[in-house]
N, C-alpha and C positions, 0 to 999 in steps of 0.2 A: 192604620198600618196592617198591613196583610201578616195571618200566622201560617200560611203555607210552607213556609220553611219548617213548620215543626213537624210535618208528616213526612217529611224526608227523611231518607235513613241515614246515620251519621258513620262515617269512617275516617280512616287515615289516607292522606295520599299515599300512592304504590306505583310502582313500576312494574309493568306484568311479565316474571320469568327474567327480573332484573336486566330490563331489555334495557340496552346502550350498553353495557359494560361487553360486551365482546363486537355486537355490533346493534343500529337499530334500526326493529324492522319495523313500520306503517304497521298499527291497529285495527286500521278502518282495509278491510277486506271488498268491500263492494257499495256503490253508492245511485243510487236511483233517481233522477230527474224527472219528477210528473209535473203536466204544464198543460194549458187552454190555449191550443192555436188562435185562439178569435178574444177570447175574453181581455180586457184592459188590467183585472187584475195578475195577469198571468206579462205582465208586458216585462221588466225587471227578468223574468226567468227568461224569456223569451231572447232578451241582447246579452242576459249573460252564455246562451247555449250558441248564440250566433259569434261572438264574440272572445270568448275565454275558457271554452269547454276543450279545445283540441291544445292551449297552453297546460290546463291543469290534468288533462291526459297525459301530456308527455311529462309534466314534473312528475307527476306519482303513477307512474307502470305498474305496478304495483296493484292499482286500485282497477277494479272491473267497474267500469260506466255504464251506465243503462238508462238511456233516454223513453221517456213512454207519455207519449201524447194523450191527452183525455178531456171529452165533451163540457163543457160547464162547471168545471169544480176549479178549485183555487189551486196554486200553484203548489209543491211539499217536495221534501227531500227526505228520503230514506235511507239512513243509513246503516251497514251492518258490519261488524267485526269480529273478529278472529274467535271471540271467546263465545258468540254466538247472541251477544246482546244485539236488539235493535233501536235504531233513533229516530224519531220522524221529528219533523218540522216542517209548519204550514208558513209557506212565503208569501201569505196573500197581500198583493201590493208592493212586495219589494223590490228595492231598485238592485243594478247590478253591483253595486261596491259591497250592498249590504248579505247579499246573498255570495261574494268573496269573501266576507269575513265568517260568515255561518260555516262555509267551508273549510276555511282555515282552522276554524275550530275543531270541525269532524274531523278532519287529518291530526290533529295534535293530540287531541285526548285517547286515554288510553280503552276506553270504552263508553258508552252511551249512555251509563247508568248515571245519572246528578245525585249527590248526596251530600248533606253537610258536613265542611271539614270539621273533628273532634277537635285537632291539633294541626297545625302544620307541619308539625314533625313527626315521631314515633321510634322509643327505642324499647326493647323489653327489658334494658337495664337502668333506670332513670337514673339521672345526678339528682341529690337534690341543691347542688349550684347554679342548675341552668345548664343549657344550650351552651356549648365550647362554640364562638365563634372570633375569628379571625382577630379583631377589637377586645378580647375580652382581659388583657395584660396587659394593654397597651395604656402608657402617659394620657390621660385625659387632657394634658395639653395641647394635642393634635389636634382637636375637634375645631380649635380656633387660628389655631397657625398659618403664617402664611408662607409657604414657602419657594426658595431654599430658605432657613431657618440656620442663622449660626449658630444657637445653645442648642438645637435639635439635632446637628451634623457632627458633633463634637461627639468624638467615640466614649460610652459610658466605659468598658470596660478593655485596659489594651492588655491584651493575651503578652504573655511575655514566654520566650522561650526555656527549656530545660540548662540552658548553656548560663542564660541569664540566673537563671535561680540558682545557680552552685555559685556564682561568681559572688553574689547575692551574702550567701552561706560561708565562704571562705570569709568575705571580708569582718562577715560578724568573729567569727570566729576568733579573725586577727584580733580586732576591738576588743573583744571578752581576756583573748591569751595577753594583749599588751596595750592593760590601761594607760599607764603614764610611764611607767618604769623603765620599758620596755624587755620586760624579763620575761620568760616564756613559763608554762609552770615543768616544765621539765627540769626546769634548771633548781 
């Protein structure tokens, strides 16, 4: 088993500048295509530039393309972003799906830097209950139910109005002022 994971540096996932919350913008600023007109390991780069380079131009306007031919060397993608990180990736031998999904990658991530996650989450004010998620109150009979579910649809708690609760209150009252007698205590 490889320990390369240990010289990686560890962090928190982040959002950079809390991007999505007003709106979101593409990371990956500029992306560079180098590639072997002749070479068989350049062939994969070659149907992905012939074939799907002017589709992922127009989804990401955004992104500056730049195609660069070169003698004998293996096929690589460089990428660069906003925050000034770079990414290279050597594509020697790959086909087109696989060098779509490398892509898809560099467009999603927030930068080029890999590091191992600490946590998946991170708050500076810890619980120490845990992670509040959506399940965490909920009937652990759910997890096997099949539904719709009659003992599950059945309202736990029915709200009852202000009108209802004084009526509620008068009646006791009556009970309490005329047990059996029917004599009031004023009298």
């Amino acid at each position: 088993m490889s320990n390369s994971h240990l010289f990686l540096p560890s962090g928190f996932p982040r959002a950079p500048l809390a991007n999505g919350i007003g709106r979101y913008m593409c990371q990956l600023k500029r992306i560079t295509f180098k590639f072997c007109k002749e070479s068989g390991s350049s062939r994969g780069m070659r149907d992905f530039l012939e074939n799907d380079l002017v589709d992922f131009a127009r989804k990401h306007p955004s992104v500056a393309v730049y195609v660069k031919p070169r003698r004998h060397r293996s096929s690589v993608i460089k990428a660069e972003y906003c925050n000034g990180e770079e990414y290279w990736m050597s594509l020697h031998k790959s086909n087109r799906e696989e060098i779509q999904k490398w892509l898809h990658l560099c467009t999603t991530q927030n930068d080029g830097k890999d590091f191992r996650f600490r946590k998946m989450h991170h708050t500076d004010n810890p619980s120490i209950q845990g992670p509040w998620t959506p399940f965490t109150h909920r009937d652990p009979r759910l997890n096997t139910a099949t539904f719709p579910d009659e003992e599950l649809s059945k309202p736990v708690f029915v709200p009852r109005s202000a009108t209802d609760r004084l009526i509620e209150i008068f009646k006791e009252q009556q009970l309490s002022d005329h047990p059996n007698s029917g004599k009031s205590r004023n009298e």
